[in-house]
Rosetta silent file (secondary structure, phi, psi, omega in degrees, C-alpha in Angstrom):
SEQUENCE: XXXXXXXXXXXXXXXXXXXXXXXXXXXXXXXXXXXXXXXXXXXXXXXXXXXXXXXXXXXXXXXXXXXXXXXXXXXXXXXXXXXXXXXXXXXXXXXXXXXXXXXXXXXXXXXXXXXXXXXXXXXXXXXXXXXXXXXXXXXXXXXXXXXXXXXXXXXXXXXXXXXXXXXXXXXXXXXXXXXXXXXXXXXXXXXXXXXXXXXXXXXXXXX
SCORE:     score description
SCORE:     0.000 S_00000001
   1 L     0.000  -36.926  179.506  -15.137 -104.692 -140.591 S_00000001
   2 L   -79.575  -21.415  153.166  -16.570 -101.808 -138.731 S_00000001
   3 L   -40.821  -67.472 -154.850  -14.820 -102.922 -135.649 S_00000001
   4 H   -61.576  -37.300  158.437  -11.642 -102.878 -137.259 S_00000001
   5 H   -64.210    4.818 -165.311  -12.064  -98.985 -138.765 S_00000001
   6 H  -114.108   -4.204 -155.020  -13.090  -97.751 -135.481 S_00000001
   7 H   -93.051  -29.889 -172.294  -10.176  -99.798 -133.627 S_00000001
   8 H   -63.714  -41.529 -165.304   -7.425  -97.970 -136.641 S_00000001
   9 H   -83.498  -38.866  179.222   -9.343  -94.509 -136.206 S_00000001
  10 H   -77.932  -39.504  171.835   -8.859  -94.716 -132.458 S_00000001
  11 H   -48.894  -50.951 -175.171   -4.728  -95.948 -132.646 S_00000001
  12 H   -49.841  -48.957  163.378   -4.249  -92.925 -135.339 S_00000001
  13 H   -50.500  -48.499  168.821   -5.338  -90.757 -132.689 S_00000001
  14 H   -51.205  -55.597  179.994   -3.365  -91.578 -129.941 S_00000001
  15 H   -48.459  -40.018  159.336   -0.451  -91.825 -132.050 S_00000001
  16 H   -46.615  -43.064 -176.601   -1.139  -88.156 -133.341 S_00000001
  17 H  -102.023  -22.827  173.189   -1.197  -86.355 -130.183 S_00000001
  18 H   -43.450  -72.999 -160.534    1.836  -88.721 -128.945 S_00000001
  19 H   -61.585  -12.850  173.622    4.067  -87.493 -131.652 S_00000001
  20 H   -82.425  -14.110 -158.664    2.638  -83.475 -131.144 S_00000001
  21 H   -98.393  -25.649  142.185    3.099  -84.043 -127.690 S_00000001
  22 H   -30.252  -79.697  166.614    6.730  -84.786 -128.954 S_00000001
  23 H   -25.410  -54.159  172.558    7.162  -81.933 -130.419 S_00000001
  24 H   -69.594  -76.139  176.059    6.066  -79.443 -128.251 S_00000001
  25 H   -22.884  -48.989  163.605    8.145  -81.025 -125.798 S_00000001
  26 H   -58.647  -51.900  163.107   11.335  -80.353 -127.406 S_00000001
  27 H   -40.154  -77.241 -170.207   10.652  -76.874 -128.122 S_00000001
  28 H   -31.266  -38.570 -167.690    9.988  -76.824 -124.669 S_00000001
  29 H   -85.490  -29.292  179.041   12.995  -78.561 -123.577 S_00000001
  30 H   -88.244  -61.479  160.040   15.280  -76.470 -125.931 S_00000001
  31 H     0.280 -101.814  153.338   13.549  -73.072 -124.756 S_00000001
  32 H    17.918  -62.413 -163.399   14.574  -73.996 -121.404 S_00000001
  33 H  -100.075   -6.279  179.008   18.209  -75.346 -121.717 S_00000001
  34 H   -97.074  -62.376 -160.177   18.620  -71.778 -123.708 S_00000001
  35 L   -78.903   -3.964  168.842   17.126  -69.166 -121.386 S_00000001
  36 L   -87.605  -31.554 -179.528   19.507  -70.885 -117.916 S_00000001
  37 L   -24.828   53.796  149.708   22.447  -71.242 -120.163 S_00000001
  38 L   136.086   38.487  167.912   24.599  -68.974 -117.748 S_00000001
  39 L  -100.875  115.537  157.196   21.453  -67.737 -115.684 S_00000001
  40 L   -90.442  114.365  155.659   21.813  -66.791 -111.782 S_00000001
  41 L   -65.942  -15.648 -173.255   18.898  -67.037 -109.856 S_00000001
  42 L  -128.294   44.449 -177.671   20.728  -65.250 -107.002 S_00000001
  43 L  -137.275  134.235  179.977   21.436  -61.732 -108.494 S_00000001
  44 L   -40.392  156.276  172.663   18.500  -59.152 -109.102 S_00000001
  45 L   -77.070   22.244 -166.143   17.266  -59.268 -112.782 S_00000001
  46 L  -118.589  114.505  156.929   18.714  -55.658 -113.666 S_00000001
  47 L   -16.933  -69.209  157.705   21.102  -54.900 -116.506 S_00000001
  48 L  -100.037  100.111  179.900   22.581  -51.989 -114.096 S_00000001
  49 L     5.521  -50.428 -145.284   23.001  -52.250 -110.186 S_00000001
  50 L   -80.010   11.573  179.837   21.619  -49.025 -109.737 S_00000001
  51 L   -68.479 -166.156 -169.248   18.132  -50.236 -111.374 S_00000001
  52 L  -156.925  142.691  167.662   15.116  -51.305 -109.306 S_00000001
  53 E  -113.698  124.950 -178.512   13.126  -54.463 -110.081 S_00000001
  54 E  -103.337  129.466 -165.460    9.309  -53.230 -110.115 S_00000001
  55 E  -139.143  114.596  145.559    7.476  -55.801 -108.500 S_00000001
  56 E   -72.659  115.474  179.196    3.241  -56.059 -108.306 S_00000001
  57 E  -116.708  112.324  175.943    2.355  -56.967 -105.328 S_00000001
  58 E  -125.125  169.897 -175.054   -1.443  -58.077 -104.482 S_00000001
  59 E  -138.737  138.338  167.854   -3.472  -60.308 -101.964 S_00000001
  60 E  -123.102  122.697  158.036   -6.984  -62.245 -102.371 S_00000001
  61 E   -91.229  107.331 -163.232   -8.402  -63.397  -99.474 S_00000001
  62 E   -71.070  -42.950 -171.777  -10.039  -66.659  -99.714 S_00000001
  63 E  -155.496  144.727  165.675  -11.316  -67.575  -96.094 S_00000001
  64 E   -91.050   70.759  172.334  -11.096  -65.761  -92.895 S_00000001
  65 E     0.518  -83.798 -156.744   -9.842  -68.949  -90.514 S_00000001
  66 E  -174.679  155.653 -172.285  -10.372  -68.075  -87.089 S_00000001
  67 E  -138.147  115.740  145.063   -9.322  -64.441  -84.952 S_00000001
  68 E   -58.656   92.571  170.937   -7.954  -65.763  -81.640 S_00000001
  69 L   -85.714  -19.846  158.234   -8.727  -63.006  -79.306 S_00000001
  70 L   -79.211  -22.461  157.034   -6.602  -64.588  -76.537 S_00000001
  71 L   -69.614  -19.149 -161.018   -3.568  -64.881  -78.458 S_00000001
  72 L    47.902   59.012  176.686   -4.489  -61.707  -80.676 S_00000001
  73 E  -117.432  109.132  142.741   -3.846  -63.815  -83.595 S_00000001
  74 E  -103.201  149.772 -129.956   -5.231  -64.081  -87.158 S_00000001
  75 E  -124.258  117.449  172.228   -5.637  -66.967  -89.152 S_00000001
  76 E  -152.429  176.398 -158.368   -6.638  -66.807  -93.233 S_00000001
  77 E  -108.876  111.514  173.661   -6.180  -68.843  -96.333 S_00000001
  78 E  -128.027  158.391  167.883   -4.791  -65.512  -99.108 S_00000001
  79 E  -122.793  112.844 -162.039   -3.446  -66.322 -102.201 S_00000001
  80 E   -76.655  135.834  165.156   -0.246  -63.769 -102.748 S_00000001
  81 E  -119.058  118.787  170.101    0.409  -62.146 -106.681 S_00000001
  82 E   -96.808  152.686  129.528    3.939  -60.995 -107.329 S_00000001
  83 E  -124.636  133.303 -171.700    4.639  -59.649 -110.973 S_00000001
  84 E  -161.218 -175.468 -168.075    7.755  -58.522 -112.051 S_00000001
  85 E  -116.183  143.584  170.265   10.321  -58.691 -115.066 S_00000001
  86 L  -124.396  142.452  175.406   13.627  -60.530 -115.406 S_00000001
  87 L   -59.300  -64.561 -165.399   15.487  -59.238 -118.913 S_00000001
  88 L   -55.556  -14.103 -166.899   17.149  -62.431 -119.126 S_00000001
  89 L  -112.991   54.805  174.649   14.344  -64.853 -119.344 S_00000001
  90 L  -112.427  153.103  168.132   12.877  -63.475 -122.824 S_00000001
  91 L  -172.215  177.309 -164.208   12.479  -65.090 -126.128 S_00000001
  92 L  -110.192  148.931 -168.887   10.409  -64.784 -129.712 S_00000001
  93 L   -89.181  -45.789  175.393    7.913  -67.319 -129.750 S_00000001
  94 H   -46.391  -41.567  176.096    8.690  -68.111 -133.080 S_00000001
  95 H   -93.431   32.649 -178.384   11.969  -69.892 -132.729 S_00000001
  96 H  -155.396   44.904  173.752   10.747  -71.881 -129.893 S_00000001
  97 L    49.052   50.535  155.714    6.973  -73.498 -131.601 S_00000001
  98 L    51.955    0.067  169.573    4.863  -70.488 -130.871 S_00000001
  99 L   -47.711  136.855 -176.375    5.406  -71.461 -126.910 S_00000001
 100 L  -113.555  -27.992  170.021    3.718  -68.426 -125.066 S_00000001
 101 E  -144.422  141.736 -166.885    4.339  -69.513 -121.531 S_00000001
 102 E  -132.149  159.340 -174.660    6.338  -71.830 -119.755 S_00000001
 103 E  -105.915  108.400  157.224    5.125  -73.095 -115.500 S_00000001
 104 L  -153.974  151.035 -170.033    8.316  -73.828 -113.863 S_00000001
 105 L   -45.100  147.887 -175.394    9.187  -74.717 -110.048 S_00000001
 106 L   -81.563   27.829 -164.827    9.709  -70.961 -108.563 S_00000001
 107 L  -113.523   -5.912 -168.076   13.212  -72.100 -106.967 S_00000001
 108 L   -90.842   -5.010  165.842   14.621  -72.087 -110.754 S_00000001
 109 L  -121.841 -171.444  166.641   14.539  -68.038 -110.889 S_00000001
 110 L   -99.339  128.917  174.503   15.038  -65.060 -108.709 S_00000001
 111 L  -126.161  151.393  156.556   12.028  -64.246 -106.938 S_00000001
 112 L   -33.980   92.246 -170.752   11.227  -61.183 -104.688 S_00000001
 113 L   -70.490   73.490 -177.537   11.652  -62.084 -100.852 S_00000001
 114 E   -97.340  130.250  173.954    8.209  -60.815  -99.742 S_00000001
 115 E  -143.410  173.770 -172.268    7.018  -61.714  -96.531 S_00000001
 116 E   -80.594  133.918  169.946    4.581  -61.005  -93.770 S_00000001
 117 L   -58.476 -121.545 -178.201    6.187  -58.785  -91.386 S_00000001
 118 L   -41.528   62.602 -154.125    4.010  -59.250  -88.677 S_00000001
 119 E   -95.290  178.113 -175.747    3.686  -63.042  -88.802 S_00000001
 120 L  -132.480  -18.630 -179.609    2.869  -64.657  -85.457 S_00000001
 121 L   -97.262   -7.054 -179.625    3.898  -68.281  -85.996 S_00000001
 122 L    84.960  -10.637  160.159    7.375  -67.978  -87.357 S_00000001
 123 L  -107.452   98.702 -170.857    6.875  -69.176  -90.866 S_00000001
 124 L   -66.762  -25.153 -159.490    7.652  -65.811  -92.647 S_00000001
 125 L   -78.301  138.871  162.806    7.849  -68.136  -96.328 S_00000001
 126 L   -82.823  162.168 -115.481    5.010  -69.540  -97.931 S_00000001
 127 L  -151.613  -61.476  175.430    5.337  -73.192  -97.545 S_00000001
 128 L   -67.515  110.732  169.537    3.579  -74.624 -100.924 S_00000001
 129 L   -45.126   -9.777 -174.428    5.992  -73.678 -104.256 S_00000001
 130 L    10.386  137.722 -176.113    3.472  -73.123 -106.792 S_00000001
 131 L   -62.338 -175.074 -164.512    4.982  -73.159 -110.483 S_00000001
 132 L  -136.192  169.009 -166.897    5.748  -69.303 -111.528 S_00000001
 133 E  -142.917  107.721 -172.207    4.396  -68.621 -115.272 S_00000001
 134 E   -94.195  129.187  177.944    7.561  -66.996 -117.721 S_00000001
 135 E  -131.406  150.317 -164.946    5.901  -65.162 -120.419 S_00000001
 136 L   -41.376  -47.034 -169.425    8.058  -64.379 -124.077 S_00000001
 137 L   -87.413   27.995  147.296    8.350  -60.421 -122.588 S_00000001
 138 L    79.666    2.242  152.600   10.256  -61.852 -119.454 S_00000001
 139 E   -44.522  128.905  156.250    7.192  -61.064 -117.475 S_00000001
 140 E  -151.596  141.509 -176.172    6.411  -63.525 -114.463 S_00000001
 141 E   -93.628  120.779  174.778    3.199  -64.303 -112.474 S_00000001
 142 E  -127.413  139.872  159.015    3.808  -66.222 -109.205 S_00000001
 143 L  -130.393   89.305  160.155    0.306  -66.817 -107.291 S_00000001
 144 L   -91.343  168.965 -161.737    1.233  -68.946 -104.395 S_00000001
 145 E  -120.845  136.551 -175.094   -1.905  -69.819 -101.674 S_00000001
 146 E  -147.189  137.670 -176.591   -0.654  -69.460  -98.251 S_00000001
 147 E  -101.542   98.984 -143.738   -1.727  -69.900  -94.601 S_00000001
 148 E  -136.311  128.836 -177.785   -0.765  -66.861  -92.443 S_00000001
 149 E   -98.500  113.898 -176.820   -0.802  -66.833  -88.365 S_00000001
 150 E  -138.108  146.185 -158.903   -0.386  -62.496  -88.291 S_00000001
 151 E   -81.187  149.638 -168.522   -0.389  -60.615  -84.501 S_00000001
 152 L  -156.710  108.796 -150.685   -3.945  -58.397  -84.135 S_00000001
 153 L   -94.956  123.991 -176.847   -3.859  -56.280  -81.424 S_00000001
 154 L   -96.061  149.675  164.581   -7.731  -57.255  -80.034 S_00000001
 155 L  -125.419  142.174 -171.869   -9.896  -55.093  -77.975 S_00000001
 156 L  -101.614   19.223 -155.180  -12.748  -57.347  -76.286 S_00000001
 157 L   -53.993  -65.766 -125.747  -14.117  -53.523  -75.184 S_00000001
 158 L  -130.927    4.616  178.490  -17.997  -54.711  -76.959 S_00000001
 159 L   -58.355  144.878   35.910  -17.749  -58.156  -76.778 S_00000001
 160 L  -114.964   -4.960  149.687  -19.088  -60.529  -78.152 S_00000001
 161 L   -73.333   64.972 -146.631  -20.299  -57.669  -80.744 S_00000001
 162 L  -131.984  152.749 -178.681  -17.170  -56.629  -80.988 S_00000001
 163 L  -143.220  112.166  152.534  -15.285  -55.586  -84.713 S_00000001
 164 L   -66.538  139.168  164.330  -11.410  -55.948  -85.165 S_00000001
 165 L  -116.389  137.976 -171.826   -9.384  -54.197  -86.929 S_00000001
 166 L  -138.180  139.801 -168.371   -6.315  -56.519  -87.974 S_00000001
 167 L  -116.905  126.708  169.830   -2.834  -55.533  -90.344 S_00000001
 168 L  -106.315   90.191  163.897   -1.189  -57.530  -92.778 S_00000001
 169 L   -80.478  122.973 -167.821    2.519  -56.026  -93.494 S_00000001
 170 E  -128.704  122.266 -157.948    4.284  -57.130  -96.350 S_00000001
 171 E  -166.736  173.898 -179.083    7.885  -56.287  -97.546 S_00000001
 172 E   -96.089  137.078 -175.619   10.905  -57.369  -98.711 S_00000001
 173 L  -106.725   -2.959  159.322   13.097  -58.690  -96.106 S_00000001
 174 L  -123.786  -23.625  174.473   16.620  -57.877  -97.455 S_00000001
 175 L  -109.584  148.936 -139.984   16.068  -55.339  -99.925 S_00000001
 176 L   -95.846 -167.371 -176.977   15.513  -51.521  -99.595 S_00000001
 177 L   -80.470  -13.352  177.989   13.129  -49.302 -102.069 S_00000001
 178 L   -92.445    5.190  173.687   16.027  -48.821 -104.415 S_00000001
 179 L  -126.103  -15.187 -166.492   16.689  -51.901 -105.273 S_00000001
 180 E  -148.386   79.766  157.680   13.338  -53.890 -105.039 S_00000001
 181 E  -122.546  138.245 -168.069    9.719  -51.765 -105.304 S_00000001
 182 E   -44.755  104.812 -156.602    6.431  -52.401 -104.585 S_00000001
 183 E  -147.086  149.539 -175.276    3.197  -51.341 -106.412 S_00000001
 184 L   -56.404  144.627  168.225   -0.496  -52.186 -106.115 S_00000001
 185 L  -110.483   96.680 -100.660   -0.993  -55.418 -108.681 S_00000001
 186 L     6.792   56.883 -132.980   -2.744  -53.889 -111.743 S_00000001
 187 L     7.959   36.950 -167.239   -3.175  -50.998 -109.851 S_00000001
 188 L  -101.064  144.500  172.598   -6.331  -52.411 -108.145 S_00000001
 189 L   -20.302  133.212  179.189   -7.267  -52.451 -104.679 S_00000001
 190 L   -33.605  -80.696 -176.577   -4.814  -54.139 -102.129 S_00000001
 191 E   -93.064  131.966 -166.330   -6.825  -57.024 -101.120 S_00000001
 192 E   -93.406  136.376  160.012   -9.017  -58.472 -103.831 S_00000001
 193 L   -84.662    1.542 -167.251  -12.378  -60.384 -102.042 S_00000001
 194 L   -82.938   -4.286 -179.222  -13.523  -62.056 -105.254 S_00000001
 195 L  -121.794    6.371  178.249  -12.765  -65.695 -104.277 S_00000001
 196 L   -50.144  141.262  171.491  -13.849  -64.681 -100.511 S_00000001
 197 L  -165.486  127.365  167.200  -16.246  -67.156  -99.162 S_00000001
 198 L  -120.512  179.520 -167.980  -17.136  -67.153  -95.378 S_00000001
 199 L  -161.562  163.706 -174.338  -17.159  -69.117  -92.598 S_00000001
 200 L    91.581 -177.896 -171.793  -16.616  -69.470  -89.035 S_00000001
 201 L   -94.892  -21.569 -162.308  -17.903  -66.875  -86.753 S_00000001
 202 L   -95.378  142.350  156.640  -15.754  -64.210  -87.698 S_00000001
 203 L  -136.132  163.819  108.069  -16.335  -62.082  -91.289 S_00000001
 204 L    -9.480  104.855  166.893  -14.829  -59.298  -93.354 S_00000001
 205 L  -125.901    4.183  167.728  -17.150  -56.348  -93.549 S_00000001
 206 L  -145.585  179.831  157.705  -14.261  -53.713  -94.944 S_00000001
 207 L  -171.434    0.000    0.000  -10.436  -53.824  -96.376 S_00000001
């Protein structure tokens, strides 16, 4: 008998978060199929032309790779954060099940084209998509993790005690400051160090 209430109490559960898992899902799915209704991903997010899309741009650097001093190349694992706003991709939480955020592939909006300027390997793009995070006030958070080969002009003057200085440039590759600008991301230091962890021969001792 006690078998048989614990085998009832575990099927009620499953069945309970199946059908909320229902739910949500629909919201979700109508939320969705509302804010794209007649959405272009490949026109700026601004009500008037002559507007600017304000875009936070920051970098955490996760690992320092390797610094090629015969190539003058450096190699590091950053994870990039754009924020910015699109008008069209807003809604009240309320008519959509209290949803507060929705993760969707970043190829489904307009994103910022920021890339490293000085790249050294020829892949300007970051290569993994990471989902982008849509919040009710049209706010979205993209943090994709990226592997960047960027030119370092070395001097071996002190080697093998020798300290580099190396430049990461970052811009928009088709659009000027009036239509697409740049700001510190939550006005905090450029490069954030807080998930830094090193290795290799090579370290960080400023940014």
């Amino acid at each position: 008998m006690k078998t048989t209430a614990r085998l009832l109490m575990a099927v009620f559960f499953v069945c309970s978060q199946f059908f909320r898992g229902c739910w949500c899902s629909e919201d979700e799915e109508r939320l969705v199929r509302d804010l794209f209704r007649g959405y272009n991903k490949l026109i700026r997010p601004v009500q008037n032309m002559t507007e600017k899309v304000n875009v936070q741009f920051g970098l955490a650097f996760v690992q320092l790779i390797n610094v090629n001093e015969k190539s003058q190349i450096m190699k590091s694992n950053v994870w990039l954060r754009l924020v910015w706003r699109d008008y069209q991709l807003q809604w009240d939480e309320a008519d959509y099940g209290g949803i507060q955020v929705l993760r969707l592939p970043p190829d489904k909006v307009w994103k910022p084209d920021i890339v490293l300027f000085n790249n050294a390997d020829g892949n300007y793009e970051v290569r993994y998509k990471s989902n982008v995070l849509i919040r009710p006030n049209g706010e979205l958070l993209w943090i994709p993790p990226a592997i960047y080969q960027s030119s370092c002009t070395i001097d071996v003057t002190y080697f093998p005690f020798d300290q580099q200085t190396c430049i990461m440039k970052f811009g928009s590759w088709t659009f000027n400051g009036d239509q697409v600008s740049l700001a510190l991301y939550n006005d905090k230091q450029f490069v954030d160090l807080s998930d830094y962890w090193k290795s290799g021969t090579w370290d960080i001792i400023e940014v």
